[in-house]
C-alpha positions in Angstrom: 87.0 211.0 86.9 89.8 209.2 88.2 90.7 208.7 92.2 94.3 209.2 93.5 96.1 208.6 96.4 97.4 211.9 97.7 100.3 212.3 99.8 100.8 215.5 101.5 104.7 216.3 102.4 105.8 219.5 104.3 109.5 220.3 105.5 109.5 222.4 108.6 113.7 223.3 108.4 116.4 224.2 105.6 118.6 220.9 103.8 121.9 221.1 106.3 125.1 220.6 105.8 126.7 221.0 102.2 124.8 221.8 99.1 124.8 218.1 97.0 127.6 217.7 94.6 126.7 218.1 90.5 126.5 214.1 89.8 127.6 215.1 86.4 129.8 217.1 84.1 128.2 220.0 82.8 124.9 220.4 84.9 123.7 223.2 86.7 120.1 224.4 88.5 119.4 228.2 87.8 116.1 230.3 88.3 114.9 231.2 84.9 112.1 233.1 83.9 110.1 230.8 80.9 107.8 232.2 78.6 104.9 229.9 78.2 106.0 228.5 75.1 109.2 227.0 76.6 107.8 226.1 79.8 105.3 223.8 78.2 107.7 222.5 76.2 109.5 221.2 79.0 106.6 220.9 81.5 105.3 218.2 78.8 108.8 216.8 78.6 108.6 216.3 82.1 105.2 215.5 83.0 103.8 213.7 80.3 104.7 210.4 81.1 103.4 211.0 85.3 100.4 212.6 83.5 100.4 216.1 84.3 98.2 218.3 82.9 97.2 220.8 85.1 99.1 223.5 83.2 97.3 222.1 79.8 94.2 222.7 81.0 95.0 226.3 81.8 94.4 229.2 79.4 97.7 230.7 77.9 97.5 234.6 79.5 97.0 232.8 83.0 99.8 230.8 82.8 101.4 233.9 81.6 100.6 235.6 84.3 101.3 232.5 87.0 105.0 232.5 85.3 105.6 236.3 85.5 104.6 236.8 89.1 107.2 237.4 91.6 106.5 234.7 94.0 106.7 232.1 91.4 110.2 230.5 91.3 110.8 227.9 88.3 114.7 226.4 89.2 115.6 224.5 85.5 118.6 221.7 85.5 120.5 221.7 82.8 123.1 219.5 81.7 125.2 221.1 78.5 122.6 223.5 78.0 120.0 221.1 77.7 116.5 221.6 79.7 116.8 218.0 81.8 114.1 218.4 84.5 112.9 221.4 86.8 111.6 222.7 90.5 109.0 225.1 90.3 107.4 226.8 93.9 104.6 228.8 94.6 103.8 231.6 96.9 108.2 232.6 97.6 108.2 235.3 100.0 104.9 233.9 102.4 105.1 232.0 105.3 104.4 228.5 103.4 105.9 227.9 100.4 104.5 225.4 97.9 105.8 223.0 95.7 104.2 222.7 92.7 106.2 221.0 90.6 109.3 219.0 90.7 110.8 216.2 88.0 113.3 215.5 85.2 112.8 214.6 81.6 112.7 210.7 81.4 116.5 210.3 79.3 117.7 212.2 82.5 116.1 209.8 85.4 118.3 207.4 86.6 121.7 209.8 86.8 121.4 211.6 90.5 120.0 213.9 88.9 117.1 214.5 90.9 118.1 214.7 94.2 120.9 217.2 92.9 118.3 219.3 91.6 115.9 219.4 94.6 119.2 219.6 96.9 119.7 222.9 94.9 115.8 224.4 94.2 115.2 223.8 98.3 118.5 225.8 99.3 117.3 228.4 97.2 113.5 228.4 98.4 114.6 228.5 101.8 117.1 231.5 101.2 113.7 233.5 101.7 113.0 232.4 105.1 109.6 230.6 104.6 109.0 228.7 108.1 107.4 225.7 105.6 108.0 224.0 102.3 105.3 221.6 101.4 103.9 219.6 98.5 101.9 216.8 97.7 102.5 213.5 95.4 99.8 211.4 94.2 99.9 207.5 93.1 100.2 209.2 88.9 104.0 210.7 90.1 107.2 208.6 89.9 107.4 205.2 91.9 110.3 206.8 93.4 108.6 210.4 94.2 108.4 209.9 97.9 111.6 208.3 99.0 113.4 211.2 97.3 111.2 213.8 98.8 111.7 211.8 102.5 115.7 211.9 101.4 115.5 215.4 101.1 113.6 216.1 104.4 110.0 216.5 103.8 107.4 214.3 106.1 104.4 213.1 105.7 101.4 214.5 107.4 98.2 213.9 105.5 96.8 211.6 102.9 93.6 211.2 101.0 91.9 209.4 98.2 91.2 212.6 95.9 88.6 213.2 92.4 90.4 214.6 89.3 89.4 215.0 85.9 90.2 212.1 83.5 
């Protein structure tokens, strides 16, 4: 068992202004629907080296059926075609809207990538009129997690020292 610092972030009121400018030639944020196969693939991509692993740990017709529902929303950057990073949110279409995961594969970090992709995966979560997005961040996440989340309006309101698995 391992303890964590949890940071819990909520954002009460759509981005403003402008959507944020592609900081690069050739990359876009779309919803896609992923089969399990290809969203591990880039969940790992992603996550490994923050440690993810709750998807790992969860049998493959679950995560089937997590992918597949409705209210799940998986937002995928890609630059030339290439999967770079993604946005994925819970419960769309309820009054608080989670998300679950958010991050870019490590040879895309370091581009503006990331705030371009959040920028573009918010816009779209609040299209559905949620009155909350939230998420938390833990001391595993990127260094710079937080201060892109705060750049993108979410606040703090809770934190905790938190039990998961090793």
């Amino acid at each position: 068992m391992v303890d964590l610092l949890v940071t819990y972030m909520e954002m009460l009121a759509a981005p403003r202004g402008a959507a944020r400018a592609s900081p690069l030639p050739g990359a876009i944020v779309a919803r896609e629907r992923l089969d399990p196969s290809s969203y591990l693939d880039l969940y790992r991509a992603v996550g490994g080296p923050v440690q993810w692993d709750q998807r790992l740990r969860m049998p493959e017709a679950e995560l089937g059926t997590v992918l597949a529902t409705t209210s799940t929303h998986i937002h995928v950057l890609r630059v030339d075609g290439e999967a770079a990073g993604f946005c994925e949110f819970n419960d769309i279409g309820q009054a608080a809207v989670e998300l679950v995961h958010f991050g870019l594969v490590p040879a895309f970090q370091g581009k503006r990538l990331g705030p371009f992709l959040l920028d573009r995966a918010l816009r779209a979560a609040w299209s559905h009129q949620p009155e909350r997005l939230w998420l938390h961040t833990d001391t595993h996440d990127h260094p710079a997690a937080q201060s892109v989340y705060r750049r993108a309006g979410f606040k703090p309101y809770a934190q905790r020292m938190e039990t998961f698995p090793d």
